[in-house]
C-alpha positions as CSV (number, residue, x, y, z in Angstrom):
1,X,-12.4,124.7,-41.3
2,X,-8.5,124.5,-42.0
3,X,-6.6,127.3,-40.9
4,X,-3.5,126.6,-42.5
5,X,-3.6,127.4,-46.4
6,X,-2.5,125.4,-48.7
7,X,-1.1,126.9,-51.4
8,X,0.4,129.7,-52.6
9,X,-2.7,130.8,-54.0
10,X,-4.5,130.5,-50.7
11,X,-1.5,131.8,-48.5
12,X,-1.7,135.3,-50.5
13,X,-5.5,135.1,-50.1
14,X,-5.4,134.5,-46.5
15,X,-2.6,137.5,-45.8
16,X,-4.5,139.8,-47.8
17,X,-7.5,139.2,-45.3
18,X,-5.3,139.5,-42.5
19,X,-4.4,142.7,-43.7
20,X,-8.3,144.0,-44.1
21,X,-8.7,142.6,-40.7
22,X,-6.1,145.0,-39.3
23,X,-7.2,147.7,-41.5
24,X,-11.0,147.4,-40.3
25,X,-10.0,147.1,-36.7
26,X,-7.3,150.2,-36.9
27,X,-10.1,152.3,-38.4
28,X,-13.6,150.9,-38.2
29,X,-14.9,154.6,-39.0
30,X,-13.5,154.5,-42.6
31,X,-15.7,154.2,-45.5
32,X,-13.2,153.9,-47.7
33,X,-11.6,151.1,-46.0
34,X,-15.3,148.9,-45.8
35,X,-16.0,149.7,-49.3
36,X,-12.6,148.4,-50.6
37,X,-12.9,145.1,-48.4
38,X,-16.8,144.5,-49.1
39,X,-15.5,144.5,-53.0
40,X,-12.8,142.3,-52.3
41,X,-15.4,139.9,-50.6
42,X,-17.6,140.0,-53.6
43,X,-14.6,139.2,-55.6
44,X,-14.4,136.0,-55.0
45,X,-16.6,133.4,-52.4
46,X,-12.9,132.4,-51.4
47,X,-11.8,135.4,-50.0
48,X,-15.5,135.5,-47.3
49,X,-13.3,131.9,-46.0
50,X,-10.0,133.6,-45.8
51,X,-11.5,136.4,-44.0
52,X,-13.3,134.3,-41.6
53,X,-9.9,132.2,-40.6
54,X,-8.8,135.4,-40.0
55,X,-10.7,136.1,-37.7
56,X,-11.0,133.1,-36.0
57,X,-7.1,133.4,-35.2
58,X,-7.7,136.8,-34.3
59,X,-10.5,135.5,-31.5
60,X,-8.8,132.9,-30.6
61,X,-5.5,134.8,-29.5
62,X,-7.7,137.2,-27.8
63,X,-8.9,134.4,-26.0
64,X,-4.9,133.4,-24.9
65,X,-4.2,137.0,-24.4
66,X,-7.2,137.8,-22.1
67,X,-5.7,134.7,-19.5
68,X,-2.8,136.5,-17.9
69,X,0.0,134.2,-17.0
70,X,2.4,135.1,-14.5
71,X,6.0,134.6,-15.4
72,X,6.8,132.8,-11.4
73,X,4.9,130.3,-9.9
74,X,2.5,131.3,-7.2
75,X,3.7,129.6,-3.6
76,X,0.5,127.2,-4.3
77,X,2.8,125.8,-7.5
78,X,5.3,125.1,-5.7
79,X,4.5,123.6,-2.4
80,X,3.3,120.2,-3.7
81,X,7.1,119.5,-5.4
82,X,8.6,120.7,-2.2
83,X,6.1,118.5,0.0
84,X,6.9,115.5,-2.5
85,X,10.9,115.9,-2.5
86,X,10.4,116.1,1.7
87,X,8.3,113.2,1.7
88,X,11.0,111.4,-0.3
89,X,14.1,112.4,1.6
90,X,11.8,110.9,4.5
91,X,11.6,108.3,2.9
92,X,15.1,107.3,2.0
93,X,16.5,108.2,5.4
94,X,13.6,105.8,6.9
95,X,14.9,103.3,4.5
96,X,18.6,103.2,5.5
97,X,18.1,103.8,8.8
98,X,16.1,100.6,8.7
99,X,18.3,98.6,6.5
100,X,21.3,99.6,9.1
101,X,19.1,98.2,12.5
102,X,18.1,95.4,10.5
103,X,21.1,93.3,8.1
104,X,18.9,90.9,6.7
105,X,18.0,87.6,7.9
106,X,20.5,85.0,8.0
107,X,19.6,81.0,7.5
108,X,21.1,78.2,8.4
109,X,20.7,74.8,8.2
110,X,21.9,71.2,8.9
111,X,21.1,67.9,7.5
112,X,19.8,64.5,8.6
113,X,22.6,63.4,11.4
114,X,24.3,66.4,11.3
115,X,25.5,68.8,14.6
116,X,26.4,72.2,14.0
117,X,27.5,75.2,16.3
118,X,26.3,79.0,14.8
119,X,27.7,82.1,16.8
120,X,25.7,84.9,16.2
121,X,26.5,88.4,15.2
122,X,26.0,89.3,19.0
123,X,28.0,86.9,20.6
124,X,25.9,84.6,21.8
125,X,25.4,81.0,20.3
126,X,23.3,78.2,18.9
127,X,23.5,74.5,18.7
128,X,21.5,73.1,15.7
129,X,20.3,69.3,15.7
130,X,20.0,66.9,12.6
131,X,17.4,68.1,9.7
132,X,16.8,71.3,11.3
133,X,16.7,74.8,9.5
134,X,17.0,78.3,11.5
135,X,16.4,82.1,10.5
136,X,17.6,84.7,12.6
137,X,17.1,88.2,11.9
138,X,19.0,90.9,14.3
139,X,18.6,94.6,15.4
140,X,20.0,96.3,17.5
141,X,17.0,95.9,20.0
142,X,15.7,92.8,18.9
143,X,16.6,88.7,18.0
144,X,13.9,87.4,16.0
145,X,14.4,83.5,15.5
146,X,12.4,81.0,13.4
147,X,12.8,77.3,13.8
């Protein structure tokens, strides 16, 4: 069933239902009132389907309005994006603490008959032989070296 009418025909049609709707619920007691919307029903089978959208938009917004909805989040709303923006400052000051103990690995390398001295970033020294390759990675701890 459509609830949106389609022509101008059918807009009227459904109105005038909404407005029988309201009429029957303002005064359900009134004979007057039922026996001037059972002849519009008879009038015409397309007025029983414009009634009956009508009230199925009435039911279903008494269905929205019977769900109250608070106009603040409750705390349990908002703890999980305060527990995920903590976790993520966490995260970014593990990160550059990290990256500022640890540079980055440096290479070096020599080729076949070739000498060559490296000073390191904490003073000490290497001496590399011919065909050799070295990575050193540094902290301010630690000297990790792979030949």
């Amino acid at each position: 069933m459509n609830n949106i009418p389609q022509t101008d025909d059918d807009r009227v049609r459904f109105e005038t239902a909404c407005d029988w709707f309201v009429q029957l619920r303002e005064q359900p007691q009134s004979t007057e009132i039922l026996s001037g919307w059972l002849e519009w029903l008879d009038a015409d089978a397309r007025n029983q389907e414009a009634f009956g959208r009508a009230r199925q938009i009435w039911q279903m917004t008494e269905q929205v309005a019977d769900k109250p909805r608070r106009a603040t989040l409750s705390r349990r709303h908002w703890i999980l994006p305060l527990a995920s923006a903590a976790a993520l400052l966490g995260l970014a000051v593990g990160v550059a603490w990290w990256s500022m103990q640890s540079p980055g690995a440096a290479t070096y390398a020599t080729a076949r008959g070739e000498t060559r001295r490296v000073n390191l970033p904490d003073g000490s020294h290497l001496e590399l032989a011919g065909d050799s390759r070295l990575t050193v990675r540094m902290t301010a701890a630690r000297r990790d070296i792979d030949l």
